[in-house]
N, C-alpha and C positions, 0 to 999 in steps of 0.2 A: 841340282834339281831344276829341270824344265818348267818356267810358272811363265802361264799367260796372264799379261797384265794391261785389264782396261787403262781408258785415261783414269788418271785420279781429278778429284772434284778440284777446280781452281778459283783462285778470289785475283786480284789485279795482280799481286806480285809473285803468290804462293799458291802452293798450291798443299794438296791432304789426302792423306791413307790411309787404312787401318787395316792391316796385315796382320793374319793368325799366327800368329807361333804357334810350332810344337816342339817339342823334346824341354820343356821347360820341368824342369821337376822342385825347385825352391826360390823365395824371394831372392836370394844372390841371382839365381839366372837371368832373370829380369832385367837385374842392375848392370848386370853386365851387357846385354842388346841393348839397354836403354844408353850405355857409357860408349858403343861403339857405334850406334847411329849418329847421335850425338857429336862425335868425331869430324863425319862426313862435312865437307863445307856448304851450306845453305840448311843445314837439317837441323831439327828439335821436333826431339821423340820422348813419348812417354808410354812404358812399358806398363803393363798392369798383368799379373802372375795370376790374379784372381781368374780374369777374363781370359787372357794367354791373347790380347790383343795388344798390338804397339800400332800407337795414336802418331801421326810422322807429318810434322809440314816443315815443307822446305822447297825451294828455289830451284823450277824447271829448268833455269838457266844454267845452274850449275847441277843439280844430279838429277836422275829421275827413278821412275819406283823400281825398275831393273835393279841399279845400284843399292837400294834400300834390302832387295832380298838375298841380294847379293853380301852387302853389309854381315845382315843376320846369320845370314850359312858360314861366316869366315870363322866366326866363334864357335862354332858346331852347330846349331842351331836350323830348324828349318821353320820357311817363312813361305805363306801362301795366303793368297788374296779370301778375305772371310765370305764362307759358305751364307747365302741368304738364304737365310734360314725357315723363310714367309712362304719357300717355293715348298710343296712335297714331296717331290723328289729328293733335292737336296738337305729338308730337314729331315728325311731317312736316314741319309746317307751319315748325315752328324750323330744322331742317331745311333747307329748303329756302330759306330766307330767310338763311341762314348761308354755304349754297352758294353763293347769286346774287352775293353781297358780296364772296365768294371769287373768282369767275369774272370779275364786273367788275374787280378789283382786279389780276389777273393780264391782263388785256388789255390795260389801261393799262400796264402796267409789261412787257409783250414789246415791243408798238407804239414806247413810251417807248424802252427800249433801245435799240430795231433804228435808231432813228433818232438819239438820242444819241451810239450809237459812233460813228459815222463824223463828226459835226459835232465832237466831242472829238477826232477824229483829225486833221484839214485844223486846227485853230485850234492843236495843239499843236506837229505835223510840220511846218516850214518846206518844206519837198522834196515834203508832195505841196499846198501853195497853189499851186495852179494859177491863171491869169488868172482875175479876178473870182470866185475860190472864196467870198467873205467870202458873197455872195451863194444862194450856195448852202448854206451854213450857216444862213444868217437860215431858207429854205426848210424845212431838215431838222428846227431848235433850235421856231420856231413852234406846230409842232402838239401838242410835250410841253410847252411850257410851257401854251399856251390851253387843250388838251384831258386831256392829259395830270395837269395839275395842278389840274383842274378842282372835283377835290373838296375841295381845301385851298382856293383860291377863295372856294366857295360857303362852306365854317363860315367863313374871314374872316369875309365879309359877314356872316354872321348874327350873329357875335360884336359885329361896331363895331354894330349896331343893338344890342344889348345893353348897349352900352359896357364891352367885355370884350375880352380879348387872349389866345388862347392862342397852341400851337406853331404851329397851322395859319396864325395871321397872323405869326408870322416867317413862317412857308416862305412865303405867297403874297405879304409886303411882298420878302424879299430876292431871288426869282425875278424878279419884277417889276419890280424897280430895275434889275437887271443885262439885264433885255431888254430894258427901257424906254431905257435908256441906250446898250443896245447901236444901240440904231433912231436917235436922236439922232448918234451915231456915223456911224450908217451916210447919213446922210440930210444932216446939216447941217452934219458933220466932217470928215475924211480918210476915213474909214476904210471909203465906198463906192468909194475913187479904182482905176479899175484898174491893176492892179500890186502892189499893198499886199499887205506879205505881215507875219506878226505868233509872232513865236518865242516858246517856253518860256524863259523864268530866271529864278533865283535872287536876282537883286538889284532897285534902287530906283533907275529915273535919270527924270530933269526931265522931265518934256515936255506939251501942249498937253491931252492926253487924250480928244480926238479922232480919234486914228487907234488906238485900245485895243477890242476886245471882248469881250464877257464871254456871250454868245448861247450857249458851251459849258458854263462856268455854271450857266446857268439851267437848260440840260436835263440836266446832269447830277445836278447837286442833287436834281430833281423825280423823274429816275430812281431816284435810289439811297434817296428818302422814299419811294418807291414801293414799293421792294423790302422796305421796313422792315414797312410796314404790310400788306401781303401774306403775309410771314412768318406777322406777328403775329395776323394771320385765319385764316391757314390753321391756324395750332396751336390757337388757343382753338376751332376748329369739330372741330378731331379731341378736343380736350379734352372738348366736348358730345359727342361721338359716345359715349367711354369712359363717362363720366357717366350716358348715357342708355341702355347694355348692362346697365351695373349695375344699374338701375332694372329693367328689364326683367328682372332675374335673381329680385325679390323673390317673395316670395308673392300669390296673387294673390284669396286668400278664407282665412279664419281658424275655427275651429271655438271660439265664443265659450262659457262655461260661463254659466249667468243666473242669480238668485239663488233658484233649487231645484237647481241644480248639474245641471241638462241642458243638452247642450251644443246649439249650433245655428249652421249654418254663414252667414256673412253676406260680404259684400265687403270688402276691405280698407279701402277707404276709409271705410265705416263704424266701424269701430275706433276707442274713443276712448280716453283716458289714464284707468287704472282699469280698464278693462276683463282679465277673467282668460280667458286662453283656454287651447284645449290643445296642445300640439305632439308629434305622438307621433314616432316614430323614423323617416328618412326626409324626415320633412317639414321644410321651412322656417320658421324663426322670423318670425314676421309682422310684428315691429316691435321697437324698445329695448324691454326691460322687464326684473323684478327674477325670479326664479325663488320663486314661493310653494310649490312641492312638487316632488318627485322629484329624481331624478339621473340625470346623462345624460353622454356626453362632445360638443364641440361646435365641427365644423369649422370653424372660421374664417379659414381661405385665403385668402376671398375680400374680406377687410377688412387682416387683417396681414402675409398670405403664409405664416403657422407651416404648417406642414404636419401638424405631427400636434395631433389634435383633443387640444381642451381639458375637464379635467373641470370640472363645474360640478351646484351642489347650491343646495338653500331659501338664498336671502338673495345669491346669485351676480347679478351682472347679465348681460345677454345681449343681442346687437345684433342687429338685424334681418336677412331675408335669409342668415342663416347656417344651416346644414345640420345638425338634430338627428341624430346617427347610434348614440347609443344609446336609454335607455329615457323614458318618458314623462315630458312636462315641462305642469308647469301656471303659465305666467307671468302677472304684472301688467302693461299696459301702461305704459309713464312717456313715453315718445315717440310723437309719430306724426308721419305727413304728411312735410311741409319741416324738421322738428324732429328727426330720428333721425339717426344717425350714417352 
């Protein structure tokens, strides 16, 4: 994977990154980028599955973020500098890539169902095993596990090229055993004989284990991990959406003072830590910083919920995006960018 990589932010000796992962699909994959950055000599990383960010400082001297992405790809894994997500464009673009993952994952898991229930019905219900139902099962069970389960499948695969194991090689070893066996059953056993009919219980008795199938199983397994991870997309993509309001709520140019104390308006993104700008009443605070003059009071609903503004005076600190509503403020920057609260 070709990845353009700005500088990363650096302090005297270190220097810091925070690279998007993807193809992460459980806390093990995590631990695993976070064990092989880790590795690297000058580096300490920390992984977060939640975010699909990994947090990286370490010593220009000895690696640089090249080598970090490079690190993450070696596992299987791809690594790519995080979408600012402030711009419109690019919070599309997240967006919409968040959506499609969402939409895939929900088709799988209707499909999956719609065909699950009723294969989990004829293997469970004695009364409705009809002549050669088994048959008709293998039919229904089939296309969730092949297709259905297709994304646990492929990270397998990528994982045993790794020589790595996560959840996805359970789910696609234990699916696979249980339809693989089921076919064996069905093919070399009893349990294609017409007539065979195969009840739910509760106990353990002897027998051949060829007239047994497990085809309900496999698809229901693949359904209900289906439903797991569908969930758990669809929240973290409404979680971006929240995220990405708030962002959209900050300021969006700051009235900076220079050192003859005239003020002059600039983009926010130009803002840098030190910098004293002004906030007069009405306006939004542009970024963290400390309060170097005046007094004000200072809504901040939109970070704690308090409803009634706070006062604040020289030497106060103050968060970003929060709504001056009394008298003029002249703050210091001390956060910007990815770094503010």
């Amino acid at each position: 994977m070709a990845t353009t990589l700005p500088p990363a932010s650096t302090g005297a000796t270190t220097a810091s990154i925070d690279l998007a992962v993807t193809g992460m699909t459980c806390a093990s994959c995590a631990a695993r980028i976070e064990k092989r950055l880790n590795r690297l000599t000058g580096a300490e990383a920390s992984v977060n599955y939640a975010t699909e960010i990994a947090h990286v400082r370490f010593d220009p001297a000895t690696v640089n973020a090249a080598d970090l992405v490079a690190a993450v790809e070696s596992v299987g894994y791809g690594a790519v500098l995080p979408t600012v997500v402030a711009e419109p464009v690019a919070g599309a673009r997240v967006e919409s890539a968040a959506e499609r993952h969402v939409a895939e994952l929900r088709q799988r898991l209707v499909v999956s169902a719609i065909l699950a229930a009723p294969a989990l019905a004829l293997s469970m219900i004695p009364p409705l095993q009809f002549r050669n139902w088994q048959w008709l099962v293998l039919t229904l069970a089939s296309p969730v596990v092949v297709w259905g389960a297709l994304p646990f499948h492929r990270a397998a695969l990528k994982n045993l090229r790794h020589g790595a194991a996560t959840m996805d090689t359970l789910i696609s070893v234990g699916t696979g055993a249980a339809y693989g066996y089921s076919l064996w059953a069905l093919f070399f056993g009893h349990a294609g004989e017409p007539g065979m009919t195969m009840a739910f219980t509760l106990t353990v008795s002897r027998s051949s284990g060829g007239e047994h199938l497990y085809l309900e199983v496999a698809a229901a397994v693949t359904t209900l991990i289906l439903a797991g991870r569908y969930f758990e997309a669809r929240a973290k993509r409404r979680a971006g959406e929240a995220l990405r309001s708030l962002l959209e709520l900050g300021a969006k140019d700051v009235a900076v003072l220079d050192a003859s104390g005239d003020e002059r308006r600039i983009p926010i993104v130009e803002l840098a830590v030190g910098d004293l700008f002004v906030v007069r009443p009405g306006e939004k605070i542009a970024t963290d910083g400390v309060v170097q003059s005046g007094s004000s009071a200072i809504d901040t609903s939109l970070v704690t919920g308090e409803s009634v503004p706070a006062e604040v005076a020289a030497g106060d600190e103050v968060i970003g995006a929060t709504l001056n509503v009394g008298g003029r403020l002249v703050v210091r920057a001390t956060r910007v960018g990815a770094d503010t609260a």
